[in-house]
KEKE-3310 file (N, C-alpha, C; in steps of 0.2 Angstrom, whole numbers, plus 5000, padded with zeros to 4 digits):
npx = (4902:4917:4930:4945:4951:4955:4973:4985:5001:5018:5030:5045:5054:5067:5083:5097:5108:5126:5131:5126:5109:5094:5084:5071:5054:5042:5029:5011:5001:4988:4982:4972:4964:4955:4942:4942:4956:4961:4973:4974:4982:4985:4990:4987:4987:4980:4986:4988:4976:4975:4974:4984:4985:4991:4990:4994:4998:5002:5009:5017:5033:5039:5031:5029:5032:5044:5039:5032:5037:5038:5024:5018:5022:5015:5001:5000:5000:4993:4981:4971:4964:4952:4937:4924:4913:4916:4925:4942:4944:4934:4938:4949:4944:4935:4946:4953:4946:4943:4955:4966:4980:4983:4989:4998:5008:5019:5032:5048:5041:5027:5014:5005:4995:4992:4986:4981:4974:4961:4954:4940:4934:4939:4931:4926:4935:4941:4933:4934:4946:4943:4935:4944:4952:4947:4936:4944:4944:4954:4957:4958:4963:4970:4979:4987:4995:5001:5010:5016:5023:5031:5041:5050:5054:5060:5071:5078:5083:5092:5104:5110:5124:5126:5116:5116:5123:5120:5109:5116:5123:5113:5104:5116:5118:5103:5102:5091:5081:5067:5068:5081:5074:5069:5060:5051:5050:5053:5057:5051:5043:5033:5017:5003:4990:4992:4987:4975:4971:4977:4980:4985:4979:4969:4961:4959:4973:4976:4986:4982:4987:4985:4986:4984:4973:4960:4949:4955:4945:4935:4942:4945:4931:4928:4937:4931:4918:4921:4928:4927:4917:4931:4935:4949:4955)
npy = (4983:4976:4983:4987:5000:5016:5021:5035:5040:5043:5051:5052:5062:5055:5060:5060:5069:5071:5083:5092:5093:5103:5095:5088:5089:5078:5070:5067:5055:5043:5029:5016:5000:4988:4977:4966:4965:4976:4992:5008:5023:5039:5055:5070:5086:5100:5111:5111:5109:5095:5079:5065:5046:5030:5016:4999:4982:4968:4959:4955:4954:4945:4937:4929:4914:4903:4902:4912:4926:4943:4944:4952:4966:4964:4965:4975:4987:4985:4986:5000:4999:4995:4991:4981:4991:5000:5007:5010:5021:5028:5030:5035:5048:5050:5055:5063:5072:5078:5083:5076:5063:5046:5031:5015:5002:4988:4982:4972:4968:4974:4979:4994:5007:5024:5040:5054:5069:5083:5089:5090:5080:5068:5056:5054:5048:5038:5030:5026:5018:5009:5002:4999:4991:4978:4973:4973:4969:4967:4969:4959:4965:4976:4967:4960:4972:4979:4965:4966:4977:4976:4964:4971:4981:4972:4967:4978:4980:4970:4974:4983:4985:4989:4985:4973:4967:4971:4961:4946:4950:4948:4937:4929:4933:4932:4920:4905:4912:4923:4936:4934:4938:4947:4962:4965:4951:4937:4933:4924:4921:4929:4927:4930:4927:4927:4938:4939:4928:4931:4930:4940:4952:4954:4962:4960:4961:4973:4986:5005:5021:5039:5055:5073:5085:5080:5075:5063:5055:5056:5050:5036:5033:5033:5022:5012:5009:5009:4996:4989:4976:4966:4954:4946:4930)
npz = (5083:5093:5099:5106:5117:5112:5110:5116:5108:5108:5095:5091:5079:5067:5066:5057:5055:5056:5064:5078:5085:5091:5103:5097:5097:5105:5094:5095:5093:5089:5094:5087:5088:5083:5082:5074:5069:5062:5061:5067:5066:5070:5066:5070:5062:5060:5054:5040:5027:5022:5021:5024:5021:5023:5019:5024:5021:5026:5019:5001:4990:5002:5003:4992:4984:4974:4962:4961:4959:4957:4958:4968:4965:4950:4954:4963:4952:4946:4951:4955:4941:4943:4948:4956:4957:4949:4933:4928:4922:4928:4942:4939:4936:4948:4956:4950:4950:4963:4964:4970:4974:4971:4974:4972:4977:4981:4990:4997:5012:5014:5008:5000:4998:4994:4998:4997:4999:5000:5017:5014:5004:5009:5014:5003:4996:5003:5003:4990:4991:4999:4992:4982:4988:4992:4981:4969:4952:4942:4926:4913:4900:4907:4915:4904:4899:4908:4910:4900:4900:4912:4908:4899:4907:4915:4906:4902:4917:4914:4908:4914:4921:4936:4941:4939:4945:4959:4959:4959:4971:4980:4978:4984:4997:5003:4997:4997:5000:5001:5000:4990:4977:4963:4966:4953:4948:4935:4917:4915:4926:4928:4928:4916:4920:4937:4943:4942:4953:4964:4983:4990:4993:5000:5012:5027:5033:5037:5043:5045:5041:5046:5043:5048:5045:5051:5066:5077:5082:5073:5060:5065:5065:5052:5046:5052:5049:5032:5033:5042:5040:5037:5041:5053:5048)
capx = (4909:4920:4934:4949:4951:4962:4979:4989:5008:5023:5031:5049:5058:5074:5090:5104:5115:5133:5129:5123:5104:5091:5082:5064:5048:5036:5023:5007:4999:4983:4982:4966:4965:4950:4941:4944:4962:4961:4975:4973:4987:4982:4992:4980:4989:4975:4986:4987:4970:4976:4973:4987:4983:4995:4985:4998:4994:5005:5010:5025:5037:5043:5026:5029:5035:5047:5035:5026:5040:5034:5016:5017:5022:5010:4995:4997:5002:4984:4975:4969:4961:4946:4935:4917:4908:4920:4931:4948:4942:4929:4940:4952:4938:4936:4953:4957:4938:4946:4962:4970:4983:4983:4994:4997:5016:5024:5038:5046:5039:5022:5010:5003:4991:4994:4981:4981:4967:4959:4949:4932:4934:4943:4927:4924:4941:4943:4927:4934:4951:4941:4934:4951:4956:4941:4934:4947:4942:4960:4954:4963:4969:4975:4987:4992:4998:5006:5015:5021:5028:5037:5045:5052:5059:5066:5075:5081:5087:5098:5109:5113:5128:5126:5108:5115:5129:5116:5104:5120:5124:5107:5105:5123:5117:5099:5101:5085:5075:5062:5073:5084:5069:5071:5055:5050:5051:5058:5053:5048:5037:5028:5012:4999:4985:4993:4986:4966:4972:4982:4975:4986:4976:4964:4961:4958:4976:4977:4986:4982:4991:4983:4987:4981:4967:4954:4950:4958:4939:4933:4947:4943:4924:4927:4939:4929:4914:4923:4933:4923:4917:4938:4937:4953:4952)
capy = (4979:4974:4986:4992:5006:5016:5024:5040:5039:5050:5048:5053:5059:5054:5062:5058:5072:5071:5089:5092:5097:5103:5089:5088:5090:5073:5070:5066:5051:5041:5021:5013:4992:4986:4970:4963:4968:4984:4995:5013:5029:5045:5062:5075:5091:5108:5119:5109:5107:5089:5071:5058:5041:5027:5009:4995:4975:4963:4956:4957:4948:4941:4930:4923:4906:4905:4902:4919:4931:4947:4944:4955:4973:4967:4967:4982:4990:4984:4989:5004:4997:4993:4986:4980:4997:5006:5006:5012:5030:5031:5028:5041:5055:5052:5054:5069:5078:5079:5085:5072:5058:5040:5028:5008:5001:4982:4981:4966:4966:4977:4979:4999:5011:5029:5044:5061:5073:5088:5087:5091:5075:5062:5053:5053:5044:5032:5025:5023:5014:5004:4998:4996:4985:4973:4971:4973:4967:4965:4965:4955:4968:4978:4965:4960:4977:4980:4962:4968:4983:4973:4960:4977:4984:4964:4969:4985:4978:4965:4980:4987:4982:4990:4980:4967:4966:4971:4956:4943:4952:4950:4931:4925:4937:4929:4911:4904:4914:4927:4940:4935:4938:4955:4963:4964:4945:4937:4934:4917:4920:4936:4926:4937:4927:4926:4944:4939:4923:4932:4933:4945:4959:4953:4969:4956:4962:4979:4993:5010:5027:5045:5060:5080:5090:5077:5073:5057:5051:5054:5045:5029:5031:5030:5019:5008:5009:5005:4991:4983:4969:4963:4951:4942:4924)
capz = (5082:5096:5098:5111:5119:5109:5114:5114:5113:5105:5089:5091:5070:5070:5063:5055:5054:5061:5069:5086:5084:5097:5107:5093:5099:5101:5088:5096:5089:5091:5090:5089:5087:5080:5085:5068:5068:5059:5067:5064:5068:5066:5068:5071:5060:5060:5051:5033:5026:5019:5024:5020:5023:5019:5023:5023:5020:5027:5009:4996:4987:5005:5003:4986:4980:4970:4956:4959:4958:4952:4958:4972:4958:4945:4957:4963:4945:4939:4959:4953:4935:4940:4956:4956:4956:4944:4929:4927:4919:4933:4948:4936:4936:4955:4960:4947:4948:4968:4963:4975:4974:4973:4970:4977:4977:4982:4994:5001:5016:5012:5000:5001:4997:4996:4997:4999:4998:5006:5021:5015:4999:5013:5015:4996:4994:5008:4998:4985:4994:5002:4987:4978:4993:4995:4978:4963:4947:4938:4921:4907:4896:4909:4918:4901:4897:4915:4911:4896:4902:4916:4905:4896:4914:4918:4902:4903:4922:4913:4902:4918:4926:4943:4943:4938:4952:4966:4960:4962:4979:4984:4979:4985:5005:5005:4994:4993:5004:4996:5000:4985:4973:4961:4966:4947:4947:4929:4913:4917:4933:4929:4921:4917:4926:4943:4947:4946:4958:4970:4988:4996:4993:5006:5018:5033:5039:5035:5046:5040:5044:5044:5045:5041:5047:5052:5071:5077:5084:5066:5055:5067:5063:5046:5045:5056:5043:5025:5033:5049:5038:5036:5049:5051:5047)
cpx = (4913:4925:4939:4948:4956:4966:4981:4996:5013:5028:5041:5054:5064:5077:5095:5110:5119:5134:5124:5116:5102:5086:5072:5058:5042:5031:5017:5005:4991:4982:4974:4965:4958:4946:4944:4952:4966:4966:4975:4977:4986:4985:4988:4987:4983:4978:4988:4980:4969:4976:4979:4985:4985:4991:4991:4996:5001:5007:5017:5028:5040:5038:5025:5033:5038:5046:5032:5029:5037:5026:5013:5015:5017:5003:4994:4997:4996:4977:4971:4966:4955:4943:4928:4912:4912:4925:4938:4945:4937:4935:4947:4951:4938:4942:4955:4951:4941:4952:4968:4975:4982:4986:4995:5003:5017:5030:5040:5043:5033:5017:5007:5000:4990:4989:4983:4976:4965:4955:4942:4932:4939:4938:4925:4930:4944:4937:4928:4941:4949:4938:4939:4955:4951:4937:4935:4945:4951:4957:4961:4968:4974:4982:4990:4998:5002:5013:5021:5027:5035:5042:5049:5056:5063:5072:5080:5085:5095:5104:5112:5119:5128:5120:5110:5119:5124:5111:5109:5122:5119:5105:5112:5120:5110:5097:5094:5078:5072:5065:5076:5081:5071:5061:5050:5049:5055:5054:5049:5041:5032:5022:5006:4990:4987:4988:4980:4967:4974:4977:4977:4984:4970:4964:4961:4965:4981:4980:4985:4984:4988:4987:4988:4977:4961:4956:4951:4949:4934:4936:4947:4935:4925:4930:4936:4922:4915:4926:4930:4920:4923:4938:4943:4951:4959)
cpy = (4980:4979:4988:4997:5009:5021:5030:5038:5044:5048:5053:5055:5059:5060:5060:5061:5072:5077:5088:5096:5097:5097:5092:5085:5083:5074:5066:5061:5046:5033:5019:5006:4990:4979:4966:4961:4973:4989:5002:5019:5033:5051:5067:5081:5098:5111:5117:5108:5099:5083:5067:5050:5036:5020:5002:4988:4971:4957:4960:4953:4941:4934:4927:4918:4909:4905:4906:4925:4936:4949:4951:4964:4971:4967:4973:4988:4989:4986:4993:5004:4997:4990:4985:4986:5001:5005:5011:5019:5032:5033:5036:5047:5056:5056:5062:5076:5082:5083:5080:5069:5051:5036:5020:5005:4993:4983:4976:4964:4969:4977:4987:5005:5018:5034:5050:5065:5078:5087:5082:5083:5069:5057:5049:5046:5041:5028:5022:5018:5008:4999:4996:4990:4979:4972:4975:4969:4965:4964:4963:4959:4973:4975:4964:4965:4979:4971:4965:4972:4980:4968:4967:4981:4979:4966:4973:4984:4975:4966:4981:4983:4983:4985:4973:4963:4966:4963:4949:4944:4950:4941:4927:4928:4932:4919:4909:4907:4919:4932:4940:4936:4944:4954:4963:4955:4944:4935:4928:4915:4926:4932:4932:4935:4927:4933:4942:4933:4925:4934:4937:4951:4959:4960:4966:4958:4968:4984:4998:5016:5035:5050:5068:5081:5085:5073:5064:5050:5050:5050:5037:5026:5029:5026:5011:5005:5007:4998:4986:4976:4965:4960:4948:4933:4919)
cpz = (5088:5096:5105:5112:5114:5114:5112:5113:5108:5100:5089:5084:5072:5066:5063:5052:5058:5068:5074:5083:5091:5097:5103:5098:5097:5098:5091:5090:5092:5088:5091:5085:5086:5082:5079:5065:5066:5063:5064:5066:5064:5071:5065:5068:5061:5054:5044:5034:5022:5024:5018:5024:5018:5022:5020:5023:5021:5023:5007:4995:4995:5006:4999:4985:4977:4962:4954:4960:4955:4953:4963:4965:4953:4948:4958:4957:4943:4946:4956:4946:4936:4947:4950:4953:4950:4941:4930:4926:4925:4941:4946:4937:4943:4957:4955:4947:4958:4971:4969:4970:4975:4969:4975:4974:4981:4986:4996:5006:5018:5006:5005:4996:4999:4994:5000:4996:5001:5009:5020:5008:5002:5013:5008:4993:4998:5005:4994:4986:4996:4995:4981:4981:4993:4988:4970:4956:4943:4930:4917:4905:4900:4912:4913:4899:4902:4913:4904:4896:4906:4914:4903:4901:4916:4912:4900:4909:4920:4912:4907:4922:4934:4945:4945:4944:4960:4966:4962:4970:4982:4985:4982:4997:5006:5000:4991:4998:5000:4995:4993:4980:4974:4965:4958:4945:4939:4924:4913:4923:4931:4921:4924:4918:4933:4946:4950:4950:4963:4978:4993:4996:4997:5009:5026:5039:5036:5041:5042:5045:5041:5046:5041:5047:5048:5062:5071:5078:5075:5060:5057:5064:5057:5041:5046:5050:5037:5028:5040:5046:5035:5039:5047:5053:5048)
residu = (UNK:UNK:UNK:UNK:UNK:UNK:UNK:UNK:UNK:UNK:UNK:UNK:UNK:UNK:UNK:UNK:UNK:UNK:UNK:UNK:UNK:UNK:UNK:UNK:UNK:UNK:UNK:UNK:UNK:UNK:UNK:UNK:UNK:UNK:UNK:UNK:UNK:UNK:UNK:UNK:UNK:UNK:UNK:UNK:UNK:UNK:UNK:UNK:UNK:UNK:UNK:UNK:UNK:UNK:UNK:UNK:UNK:UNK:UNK:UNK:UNK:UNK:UNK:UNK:UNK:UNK:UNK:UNK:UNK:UNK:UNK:UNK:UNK:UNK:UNK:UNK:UNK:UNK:UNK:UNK:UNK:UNK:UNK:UNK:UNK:UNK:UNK:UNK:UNK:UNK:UNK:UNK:UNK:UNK:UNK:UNK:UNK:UNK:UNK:UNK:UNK:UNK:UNK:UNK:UNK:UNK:UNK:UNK:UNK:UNK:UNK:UNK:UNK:UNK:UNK:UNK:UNK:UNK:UNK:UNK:UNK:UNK:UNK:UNK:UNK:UNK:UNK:UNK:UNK:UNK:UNK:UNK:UNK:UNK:UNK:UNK:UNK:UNK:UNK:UNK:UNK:UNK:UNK:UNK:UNK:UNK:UNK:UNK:UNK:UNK:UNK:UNK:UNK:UNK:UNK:UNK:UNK:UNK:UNK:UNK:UNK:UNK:UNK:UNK:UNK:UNK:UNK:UNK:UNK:UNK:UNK:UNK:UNK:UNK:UNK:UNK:UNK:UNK:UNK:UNK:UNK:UNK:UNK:UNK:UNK:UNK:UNK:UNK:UNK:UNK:UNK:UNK:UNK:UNK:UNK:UNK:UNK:UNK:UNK:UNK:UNK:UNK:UNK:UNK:UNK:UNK:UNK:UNK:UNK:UNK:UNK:UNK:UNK:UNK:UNK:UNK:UNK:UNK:UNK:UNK:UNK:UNK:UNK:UNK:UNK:UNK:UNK:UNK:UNK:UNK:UNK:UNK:UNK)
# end
């Protein structure tokens, strides 16, 4: 597979306290670009024995119509239900027989996948991410159950006055751009086949972010491995 050279460069944490602090120490970091377009950042730590690893998809509400509000949260809310190789309860037993983390979140201007786990079960569970991201199943009863729930939160949003003031602020600031879309979408938009139709959960334009206890040359192999057939298109 075709691939760049990758890079080093240094990660600067900010602060935002009004107090004068000392001048913080950059954070080594490792970039590697993929031919495919795969971009991979990886903070080498040693002295935790844990891998995080947040993988991001150029997706969210800022790419839906205004037909398909809501699509973005209930896809990911049903991610985790089920792929090709594995049901719900199986994908559950991995992730808790592991004692790890996983969880997959909607933002406007992302879609994300989050993991954490111990070194030596990194391998185990980039497998199975990989096969959350490329070959989701969405079943029925689960989106229904997921839209249920969010008609249920669009509801409970409406009671609230502060919500309800942020959602006019938010429409009146971005108008008819996606922006003014709740993330939740509304009881109108959130149907409960858009999820098995949705094609932003593509992997084809994936960044992914690691960091923990695994060498930087290692976390690209096997990055490179679950995800080298994502060509972008």
């Amino acid at each position: 597979m075709n691939q760049n050279a990758g890079s080093q460069g240094y990660a600067l944490p900010l602060h935002r306290s009004q107090n004068p602090v000392p001048a913080a120490m950059p954070v080594p970091y490792h970039r590697q670009v993929f031919g495919n377009g795969l971009v991979v950042l990886v903070v080498e730590n040693p002295v935790a024995d844990i891998v995080s690893t947040r993988m991001f998809l150029r997706a969210g509400s800022l790419r839906e119509a205004g037909g398909q509000a809501g699509l973005s949260h209930l896809a990911m809310a049903v991610l985790t239900k089920g792929t090709q190789q594995r049901s719900a309860r199986e994908i559950a037993e991995c992730v808790e027989s592991a004692g790890a983390s996983l969880s997959a979140n909607a933002a406007p201007d992302y879609l994300v996948l989050n993991l954490k786990t111990v070194s030596a079960d990194f391998t185990t569970l980039l497998r199975l991410a990989a096969e959350l991201l490329r070959s989701p199943t969405f079943p029925e009863a689960e989106v229904e159950l997921e839209r249920r729930l969010t008609l249920q939160a669009i509801r409970a949003q409406q009671e609230q006055p502060m919500t309800v003031a942020i959602d006019q602020l938010r429409q009146a600031m971005y108008q008819g751009h996606p922006y003014a879309q709740s993330l939740l979408g509304t009881a109108a938009t959130v149907d409960p086949a858009s999820a098995s139709r949705s094609t932003a959960l593509s992997p084809d334009l994936l960044p992914a972010r690691q960091s923990g206890d695994q060498h930087c040359g290692a976390c690209h192999g096997r990055a490179s491995d679950r995800f080298s057939g994502s060509a972008i298109e």
